[in-house]
N, C-alpha and C positions, 0 to 999 in steps of 0.2 A: 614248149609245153605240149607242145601237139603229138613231137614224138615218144612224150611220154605216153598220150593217152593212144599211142598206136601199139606201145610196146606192154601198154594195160591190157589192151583191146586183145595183143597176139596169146598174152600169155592165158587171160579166161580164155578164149577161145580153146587151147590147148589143156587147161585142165583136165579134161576128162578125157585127154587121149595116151594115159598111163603114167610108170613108173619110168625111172630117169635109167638112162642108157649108159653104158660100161662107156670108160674116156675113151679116145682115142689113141691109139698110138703115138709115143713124139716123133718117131719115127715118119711122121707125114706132114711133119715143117720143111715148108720149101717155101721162100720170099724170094719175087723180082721185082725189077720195076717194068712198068709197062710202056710204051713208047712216050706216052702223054706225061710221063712222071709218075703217073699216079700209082700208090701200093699194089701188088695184087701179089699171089701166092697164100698160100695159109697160115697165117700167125701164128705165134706159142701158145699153146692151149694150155690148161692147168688140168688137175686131176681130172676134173668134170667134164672135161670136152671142150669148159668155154675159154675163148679168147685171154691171153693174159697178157693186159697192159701194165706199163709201169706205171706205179700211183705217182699224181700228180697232176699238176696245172696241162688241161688241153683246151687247145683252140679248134671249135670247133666248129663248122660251115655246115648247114643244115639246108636241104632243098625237098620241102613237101609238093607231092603235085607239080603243078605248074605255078607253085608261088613263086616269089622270092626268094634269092639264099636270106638266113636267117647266122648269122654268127654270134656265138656264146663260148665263155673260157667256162669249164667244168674242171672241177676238182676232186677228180677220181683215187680212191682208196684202194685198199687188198678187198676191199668185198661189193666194190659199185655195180658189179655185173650179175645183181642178183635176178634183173628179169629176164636178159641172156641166158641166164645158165636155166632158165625156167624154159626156156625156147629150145636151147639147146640139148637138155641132158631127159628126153623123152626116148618110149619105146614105143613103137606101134600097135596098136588095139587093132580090134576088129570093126571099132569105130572111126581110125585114126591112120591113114598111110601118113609114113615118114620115111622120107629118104636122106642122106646124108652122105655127101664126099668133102675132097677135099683133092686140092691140086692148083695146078697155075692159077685158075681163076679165083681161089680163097676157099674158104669154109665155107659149102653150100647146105642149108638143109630147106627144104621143103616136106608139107606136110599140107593134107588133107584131112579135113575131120567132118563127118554129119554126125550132126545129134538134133533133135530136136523139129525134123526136116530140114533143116537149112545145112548149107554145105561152108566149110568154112578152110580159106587155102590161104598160106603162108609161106613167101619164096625169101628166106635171109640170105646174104652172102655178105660175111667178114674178109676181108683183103688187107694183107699188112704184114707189120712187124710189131715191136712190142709198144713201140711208139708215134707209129702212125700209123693210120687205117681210114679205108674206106667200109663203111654198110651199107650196104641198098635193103629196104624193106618193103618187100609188096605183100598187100593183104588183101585178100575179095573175101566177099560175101554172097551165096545166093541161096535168095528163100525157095520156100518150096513152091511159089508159085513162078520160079525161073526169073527172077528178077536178080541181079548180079552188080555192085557196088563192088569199087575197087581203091585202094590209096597206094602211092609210092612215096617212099621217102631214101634221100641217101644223103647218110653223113659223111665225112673226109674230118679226121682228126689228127692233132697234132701235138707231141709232147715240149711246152714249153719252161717247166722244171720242175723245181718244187711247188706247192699250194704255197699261196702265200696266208700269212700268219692270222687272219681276216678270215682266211676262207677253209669250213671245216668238210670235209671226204661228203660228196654227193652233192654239194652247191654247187649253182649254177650261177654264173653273171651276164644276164642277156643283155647283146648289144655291148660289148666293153667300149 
């Protein structure tokens, strides 16, 4: 739940930092693995820039902060990544630095935006392949009186097959 309301929190944040940005090349899909096992490289991206997994049953490990892992099976469709591609498919304002690569370490975008005085920064990096991935999500806040609030979260996802027949594109089962 919580990364939901982190990936609520990124995407207003980012509303008013423009219109969506030309895809990326596929041409800059490159997957390894990293000594730990873990995904990294940049995934397949679809038209839009964002990440394209295969639909279907993921298992996924969730660590906010310093909490707890949290694991939940999600049942991802052709269109679950719509606050990603909200994250993703921006162009930089005069409000809004964003920057964006892409290489060993995954799909990086970071972005800066002030409006309102408060300054508002967002570091994503996707790592993977079409069926496994890692996200890390940091997001600060600071008002204009210098005060600076920060969260991390990184998920590690896994393609377990089909959804099963119970479960329809964007449910979630916490705790299976």
């Amino acid at each position: 739940m919580r990364a939901l309301l982190i990936l609520t929190a990124a995407t207003l944040a980012l509303t008013a930092c423009g219109q969506p940005a030309p895809a990326a090349p596929s041409s800059e899909i490159t997957v390894v693995k990293s000594d730990a096992g873990e995904p990294t490289g940049t995934p397949p991206l679809d038209a839009t820039g964002a990440p394209r997994l295969r639909p279907g049953l993921y298992e996924v490990v969730q660590v906010d902060d310093d909490e707890p892992p949290q694991t939940k099976r999600e049942c991802l469709g052709e269109d679950a990544n719509a606050e990603m591609r909200e994250i993703l498919a921006r162009k930089p304002t005069p409000e809004c630095k964003i920057s964006r690569s892409s290489g060993p370490a995954g799909l990086q975008v970071a972005t800066e935006c002030r409006q309102n005085g408060m300054t508002n920064r967002l570091n994503l990096t996707v790592a993977g392949t079409d069926t496994t991935y890692k996200m890390t999500l940091s997001l600060g806040v600071t008002t204009p009186d210098g005060e600076t609030s920060t969260t991390r979260s990184v998920a590690r996802g896994r393609w377990l097959g089909a959804c099963p027949a119970n479960m329809a594109a964007g449910e979630t089962q916490e705790n299976p």
